[in-house]
N, C-alpha and C positions, 0 to 999 in steps of 0.2 A: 504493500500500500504506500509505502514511504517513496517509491521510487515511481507512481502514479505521480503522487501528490508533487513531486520536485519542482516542475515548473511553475507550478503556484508561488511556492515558499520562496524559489530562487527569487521570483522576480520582484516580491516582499521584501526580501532582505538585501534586495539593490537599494532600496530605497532607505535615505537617509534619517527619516523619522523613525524607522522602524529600531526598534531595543534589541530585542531575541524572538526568535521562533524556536517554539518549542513540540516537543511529537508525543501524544498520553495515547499507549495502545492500550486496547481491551484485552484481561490477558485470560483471561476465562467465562466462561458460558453467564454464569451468576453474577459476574463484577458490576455493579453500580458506579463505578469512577465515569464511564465515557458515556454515562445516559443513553444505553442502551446503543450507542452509535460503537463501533470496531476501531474508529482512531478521531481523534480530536489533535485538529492545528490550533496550539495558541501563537498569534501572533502579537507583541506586544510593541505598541508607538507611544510615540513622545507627546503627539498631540491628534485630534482625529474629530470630523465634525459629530459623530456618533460615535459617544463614550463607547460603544459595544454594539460591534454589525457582527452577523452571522449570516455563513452560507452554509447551503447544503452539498455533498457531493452523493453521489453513487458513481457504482465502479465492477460489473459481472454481480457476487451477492453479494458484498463489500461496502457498506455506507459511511462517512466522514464529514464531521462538521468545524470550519476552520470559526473560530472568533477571533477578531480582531478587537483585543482591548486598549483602551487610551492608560498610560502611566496612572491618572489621578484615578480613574474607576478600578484599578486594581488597588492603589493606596487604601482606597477607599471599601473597597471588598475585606482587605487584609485586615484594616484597623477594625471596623463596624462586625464582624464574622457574616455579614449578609449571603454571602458565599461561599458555603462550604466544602465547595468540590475545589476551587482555587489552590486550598493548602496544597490537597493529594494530588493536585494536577503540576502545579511546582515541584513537590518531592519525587514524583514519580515519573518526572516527562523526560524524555532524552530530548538533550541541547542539540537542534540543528544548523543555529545561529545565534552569538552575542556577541553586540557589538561590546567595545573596550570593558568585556566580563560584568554588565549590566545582572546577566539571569544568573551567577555565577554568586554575585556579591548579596544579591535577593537570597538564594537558597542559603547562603549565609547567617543574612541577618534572622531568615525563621528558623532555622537550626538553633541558632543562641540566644533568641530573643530578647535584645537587650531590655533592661528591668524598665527605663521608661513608656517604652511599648506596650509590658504587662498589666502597671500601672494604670494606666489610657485604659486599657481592653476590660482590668478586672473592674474599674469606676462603671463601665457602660453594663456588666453583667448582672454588678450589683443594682443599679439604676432598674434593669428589667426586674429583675429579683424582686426587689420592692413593690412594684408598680402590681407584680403577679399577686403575690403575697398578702397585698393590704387588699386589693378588690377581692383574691378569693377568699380572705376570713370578711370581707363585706357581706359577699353572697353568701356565705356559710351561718352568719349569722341571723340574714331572712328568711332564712331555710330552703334555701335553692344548693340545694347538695350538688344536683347533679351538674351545674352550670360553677361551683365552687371546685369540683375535682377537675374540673377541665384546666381550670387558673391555677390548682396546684401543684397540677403533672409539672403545668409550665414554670411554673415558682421552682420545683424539685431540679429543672432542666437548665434552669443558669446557676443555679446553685452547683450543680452540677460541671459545667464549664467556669465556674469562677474557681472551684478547687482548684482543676484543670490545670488553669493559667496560672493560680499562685504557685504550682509544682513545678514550671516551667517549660512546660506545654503549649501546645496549640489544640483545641476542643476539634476531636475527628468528628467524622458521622458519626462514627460508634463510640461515642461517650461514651453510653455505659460500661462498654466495654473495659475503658481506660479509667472509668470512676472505678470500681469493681477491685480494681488493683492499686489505687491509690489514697482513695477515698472512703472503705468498707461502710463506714457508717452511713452515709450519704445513699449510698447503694444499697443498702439496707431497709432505707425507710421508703425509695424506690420503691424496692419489692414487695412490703409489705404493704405500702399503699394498693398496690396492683392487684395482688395475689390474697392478702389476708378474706378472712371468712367473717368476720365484724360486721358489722353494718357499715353502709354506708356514711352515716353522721358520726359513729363511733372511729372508724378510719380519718376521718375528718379529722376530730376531734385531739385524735392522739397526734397527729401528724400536726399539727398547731404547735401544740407544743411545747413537741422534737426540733419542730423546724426554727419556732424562736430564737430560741439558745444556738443553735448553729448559723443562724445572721446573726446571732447581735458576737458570735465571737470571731466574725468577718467585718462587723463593720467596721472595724479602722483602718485594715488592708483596701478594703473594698470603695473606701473613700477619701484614702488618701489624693487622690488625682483631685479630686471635685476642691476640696479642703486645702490645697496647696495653690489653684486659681486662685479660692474665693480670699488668702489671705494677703493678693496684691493692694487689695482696697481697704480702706475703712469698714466701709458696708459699701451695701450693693441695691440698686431697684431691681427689680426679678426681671425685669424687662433687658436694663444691661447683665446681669447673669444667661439669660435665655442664647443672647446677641453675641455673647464673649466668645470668640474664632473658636478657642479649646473647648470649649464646652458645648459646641452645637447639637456634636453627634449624641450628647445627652436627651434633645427633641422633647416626644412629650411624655418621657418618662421624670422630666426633672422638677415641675410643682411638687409633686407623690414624695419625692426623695427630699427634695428640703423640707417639707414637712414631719419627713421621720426623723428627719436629723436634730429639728427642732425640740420633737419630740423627745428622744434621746442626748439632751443637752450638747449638741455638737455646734450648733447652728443657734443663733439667739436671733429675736425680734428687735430690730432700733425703729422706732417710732421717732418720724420725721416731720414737722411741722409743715401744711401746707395752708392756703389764701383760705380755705374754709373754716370755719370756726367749730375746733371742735374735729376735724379731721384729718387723719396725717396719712403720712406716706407709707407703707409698711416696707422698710426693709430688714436686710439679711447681713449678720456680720459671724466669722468664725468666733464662738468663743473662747 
């Protein structure tokens, strides 16, 4: 297939915007990496009018889909995890092209994941973490069970990649997998959420709080990154917090999490006097 596909790739990696091309073959019947297709081309540019084009090919019974990604939509895959196939597609691609060791310094830097990276990534997990957590003990509390287990799988599932990433990891598809050996407890309450014979508001209920006590002895790792912005200022209007470059990919997980933070003395209220009589500003200062 690699020598099908050459004149594609050649004629990609003439071209000077182009980083690296790289080759992810399907290597068995079952594999999930190449979404079902036999070989996937990443080709990787500097700049590009569409962050991410895809073509299809075929080829006798042989199918291949080349993506072309722009640099910042891969940054941005890597930082966010919105992409999970990216990592294994990196570790596992054979290099057909890099210019001056682009793809080369990449498989690097996720190999050793320097700690500010982890930082960034465990801040955004715990952000989800929270966001899951406080809506499904909301629902859990009006007695919508079944629409509360759905928010706590997901509560359990960055929890799960925040361990992940403080071990110095990268969160695969197969988390559990990598929780399971790393994490036992974590994985534990997994299974037991899944598998136990309880009732359902009983499984609930115990899972509450299990799961307490294993965020609150994250939250300092898990928001170091947030807490190390928020102490460039004084205080902050939520609106410049929302706005701050570093802090975007927070989105609209981050009202929910200053709120807990509040709640857990991390984050204090400054009341700021405005024109209304009687009414101020609500801001946010670390305390």
């Amino acid at each position: 297939m690699e020598d099908i596909l050459r004149p594609i790739y050649q004629e990609r990696a003439s071209q000077s915007n182009t980083l690296g091309v790289l080759l992810v073959e399907k290597k068995h019947k079952s594999s999930h990496i190449t979404d079902s297709f036999d070989v996937i081309l990443l080709i990787i540019v500097k700049e590009a009018d569409q962050s991410l084009f895809i073509k299809h090919y075929t080829y006798d019974d042989k199918k291949a889909a080349m993506h072309i990604v722009s640099e910042s939509q891969l940054q941005e895959w890597l930082l966010l995890g919105t992409n999970r196939k990216i990592f294994e597609w990196i570790h596992e691609a054979k290099i057909l092209f890099d210019r001056n060791e682009y793809v080369l310094n990449l498989k690097t830097e996720l190999r050793d994941f320097p700690f500010n990276g982890r930082k960034i990534k465990m801040g955004l997990e715990f952000a989800k973490l929270i966001r899951r957590y406080v809506d499904g003990k909301a629902l859990f509390e009006s007695g919508q069970f079944l629409d509360a287990y759905n928010y706590v799988v997901h509560s359990l599932h960055h929890l799960a990649r925040l361990a992940v990433i403080e071990n110095g990891l990268h969160p695969e598809l197969t988390v559990w997998h990598q929780v399971k050996q790393i994490e036992p407890e974590i994985y534990k309450l997994y299974v037991e959420l899944v598998n136990s014979e309880e009732t359902l508001e009983k499984r609930l209920e115990l899972l509450f709080l299990a799961s307490e006590f294993l965020i609150h002895s994250r939250t300092n790792i898990g928001t170091a990154h947030l807490l190390d912005v928020l102490r460039g200022k004084e205080y902050w209007l939520f609106n410049e917090i929302m706005n701050e470059e570093e802090l975007i990919p927070y989105s609209v997980d981050l009202a929910v999490l200053i709120e807990y933070l509040i709640e857990k003395h991390l984050i204090e209220v400054v009341n700021v006097e405005t024109k209304g009589n009687g009414v101020f500003h609500r801001c946010y200062r670390v305390s």
